[in-house]
LUMGUSE-993726 format. One record per residue (C-alpha): residue in three letters; residue number from 1; x, y, z. Coordinates in Angstrom, 2 decimals. Each point is the difference from the previous one (the first is absolute). Example, Ala and Ser with C-alpha at 12.3 -4.5 7.8 and 13.67 -1.06 7.14 Angstrom:
residues 2
[pt "ALA", 1, [12.30, -4.50, 7.80]]
[pt "SER", 2, [1.37, 3.44, -0.66]]
***
This chain:
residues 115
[pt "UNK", 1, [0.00, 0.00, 0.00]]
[pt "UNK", 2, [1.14, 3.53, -1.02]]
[pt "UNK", 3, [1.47, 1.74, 3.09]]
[pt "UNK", 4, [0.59, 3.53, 0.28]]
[pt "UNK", 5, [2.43, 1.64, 2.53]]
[pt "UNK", 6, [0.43, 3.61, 0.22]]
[pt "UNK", 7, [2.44, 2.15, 1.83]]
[pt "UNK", 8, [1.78, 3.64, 0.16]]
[pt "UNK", 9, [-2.45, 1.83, 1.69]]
[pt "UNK", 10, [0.33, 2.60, 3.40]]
[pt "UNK", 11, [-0.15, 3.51, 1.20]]
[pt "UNK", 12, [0.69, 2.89, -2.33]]
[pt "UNK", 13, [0.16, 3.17, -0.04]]
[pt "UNK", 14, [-1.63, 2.32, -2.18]]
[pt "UNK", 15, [2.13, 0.30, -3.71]]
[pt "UNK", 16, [1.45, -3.34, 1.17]]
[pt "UNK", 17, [0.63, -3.21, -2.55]]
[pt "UNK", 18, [-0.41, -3.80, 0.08]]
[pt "UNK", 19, [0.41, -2.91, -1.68]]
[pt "UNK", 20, [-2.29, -2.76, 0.96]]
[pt "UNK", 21, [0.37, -3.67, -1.18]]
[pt "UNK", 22, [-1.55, -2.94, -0.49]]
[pt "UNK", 23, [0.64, -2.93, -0.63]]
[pt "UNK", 24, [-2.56, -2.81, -1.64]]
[pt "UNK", 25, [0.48, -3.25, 0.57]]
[pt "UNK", 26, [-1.51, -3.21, -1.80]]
[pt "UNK", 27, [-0.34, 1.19, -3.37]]
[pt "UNK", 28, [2.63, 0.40, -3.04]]
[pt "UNK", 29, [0.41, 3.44, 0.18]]
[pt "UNK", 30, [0.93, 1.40, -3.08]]
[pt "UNK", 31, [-2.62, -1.39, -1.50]]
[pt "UNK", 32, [-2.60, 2.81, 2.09]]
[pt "UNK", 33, [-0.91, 3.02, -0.36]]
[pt "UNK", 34, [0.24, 1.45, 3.91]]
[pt "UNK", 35, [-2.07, 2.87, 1.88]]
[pt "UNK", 36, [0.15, 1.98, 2.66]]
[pt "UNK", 37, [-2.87, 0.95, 2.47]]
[pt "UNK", 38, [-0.57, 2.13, 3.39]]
[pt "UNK", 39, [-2.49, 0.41, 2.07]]
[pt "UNK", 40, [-0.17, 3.15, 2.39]]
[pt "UNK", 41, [-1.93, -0.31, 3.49]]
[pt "UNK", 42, [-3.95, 0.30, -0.91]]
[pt "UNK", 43, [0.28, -0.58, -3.85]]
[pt "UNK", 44, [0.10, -2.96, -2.33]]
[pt "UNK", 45, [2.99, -1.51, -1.62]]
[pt "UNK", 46, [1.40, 2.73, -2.94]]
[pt "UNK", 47, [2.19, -1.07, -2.73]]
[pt "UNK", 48, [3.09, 1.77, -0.91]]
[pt "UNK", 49, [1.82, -1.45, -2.54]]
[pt "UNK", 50, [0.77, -3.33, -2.51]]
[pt "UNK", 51, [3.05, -1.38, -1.39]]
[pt "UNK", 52, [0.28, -2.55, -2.89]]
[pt "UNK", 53, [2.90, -1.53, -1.50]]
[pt "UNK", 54, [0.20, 3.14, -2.35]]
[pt "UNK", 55, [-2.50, 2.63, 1.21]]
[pt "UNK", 56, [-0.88, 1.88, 3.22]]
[pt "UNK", 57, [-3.47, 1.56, 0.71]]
[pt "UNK", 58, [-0.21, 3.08, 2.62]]
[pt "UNK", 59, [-3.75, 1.26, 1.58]]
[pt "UNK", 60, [-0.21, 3.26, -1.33]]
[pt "UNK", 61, [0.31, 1.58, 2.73]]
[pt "UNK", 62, [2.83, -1.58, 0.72]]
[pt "UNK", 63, [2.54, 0.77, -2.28]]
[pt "UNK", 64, [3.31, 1.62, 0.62]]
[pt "UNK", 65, [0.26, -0.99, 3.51]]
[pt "UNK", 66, [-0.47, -3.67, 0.06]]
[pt "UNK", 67, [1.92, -2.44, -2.29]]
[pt "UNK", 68, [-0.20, -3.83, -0.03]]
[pt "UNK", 69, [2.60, -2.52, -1.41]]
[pt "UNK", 70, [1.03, -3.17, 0.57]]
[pt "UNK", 71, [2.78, -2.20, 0.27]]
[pt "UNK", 72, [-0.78, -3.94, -2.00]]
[pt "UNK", 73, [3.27, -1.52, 1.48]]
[pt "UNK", 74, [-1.08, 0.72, 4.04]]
[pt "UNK", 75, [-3.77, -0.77, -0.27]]
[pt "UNK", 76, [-0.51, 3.70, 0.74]]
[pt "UNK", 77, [-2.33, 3.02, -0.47]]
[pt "UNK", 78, [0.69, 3.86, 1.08]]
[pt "UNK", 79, [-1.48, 2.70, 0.66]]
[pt "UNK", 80, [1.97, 3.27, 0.28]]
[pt "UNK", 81, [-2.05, 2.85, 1.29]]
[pt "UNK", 82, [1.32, 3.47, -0.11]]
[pt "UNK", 83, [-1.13, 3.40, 1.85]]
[pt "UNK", 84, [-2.18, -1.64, 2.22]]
[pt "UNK", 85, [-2.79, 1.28, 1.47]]
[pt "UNK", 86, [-1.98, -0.45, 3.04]]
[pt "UNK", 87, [-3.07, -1.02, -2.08]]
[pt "UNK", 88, [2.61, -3.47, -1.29]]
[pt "UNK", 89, [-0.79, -0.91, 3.39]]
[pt "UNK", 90, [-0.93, -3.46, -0.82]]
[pt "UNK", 91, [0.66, -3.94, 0.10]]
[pt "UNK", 92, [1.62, -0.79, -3.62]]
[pt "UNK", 93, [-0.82, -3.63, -1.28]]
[pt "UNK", 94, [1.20, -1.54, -3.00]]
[pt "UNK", 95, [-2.12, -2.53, -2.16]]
[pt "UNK", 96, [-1.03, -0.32, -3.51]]
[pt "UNK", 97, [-1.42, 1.97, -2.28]]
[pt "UNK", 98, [-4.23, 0.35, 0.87]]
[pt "UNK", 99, [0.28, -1.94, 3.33]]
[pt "UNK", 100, [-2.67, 0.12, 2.62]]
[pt "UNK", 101, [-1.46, -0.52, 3.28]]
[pt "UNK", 102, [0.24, -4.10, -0.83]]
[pt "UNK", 103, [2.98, -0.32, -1.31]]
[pt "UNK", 104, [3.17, -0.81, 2.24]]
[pt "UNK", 105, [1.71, 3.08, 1.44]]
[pt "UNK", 106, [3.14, 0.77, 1.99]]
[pt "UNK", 107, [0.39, 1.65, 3.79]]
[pt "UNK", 108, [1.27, 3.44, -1.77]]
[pt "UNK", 109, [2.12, 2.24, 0.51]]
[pt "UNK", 110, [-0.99, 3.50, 1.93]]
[pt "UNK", 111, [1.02, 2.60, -0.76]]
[pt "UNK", 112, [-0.53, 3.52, 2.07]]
[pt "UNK", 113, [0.64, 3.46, -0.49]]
[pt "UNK", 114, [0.37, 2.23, 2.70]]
[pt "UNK", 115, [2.01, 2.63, 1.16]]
***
């Protein structure tokens, strides 16, 4: 069964960075196109981003700070988040492309932003 482990999350401040990972266990990788998710306190689960084996896919919204890639050789998804905000306040799940409340999901990874 596909297994998804995430990691790289904490306390920033304000303008800070991170790079949040996960990696996905049970599958052949490269062969998946990969997504990242959060969900901040109150509201349901928001996608950010995809990554294929030749394409990434940004939310609208956000573009510029947030960039995904991966790494075939290590299993491994990331996330790199840039100017954060206290609004990115949020756990950050990985998980395929369209998943839902039924499919398998990892712990997360949270992330806060506070000064």
């Amino acid at each position: 069964q596909v297994q998804f482990v995430e990691s790289g999350g904490g306390l920033v401040q304000p303008g800070g960075s991170l790079r949040l990972a996960c990696i996905v266990r049970g599958i052949i990788f490269r062969g998946y196109e990969m997504a990242w998710y959060r969900q901040a306190p109150g509201k349901p689960r928001e996608f950010l981003a995809t990554i294929s084996t030749t394409m990434t896919n940004y939310l609208e919204s956000k573009q510029g700070r947030f960039t995904i890639s991966r790494d075939n050789a290590k299993n491994t998804v990331y996330l790199e988040i840039h100017n954060l905000v206290p609004e990115d306040t949020a756990v950050y799940y990985c998980n395929f492309p369209h998943s839902g409340a039924l499919d398998p999901w990892g712990q997360g990874t949270q992330v806060t932003v506070s000064s």
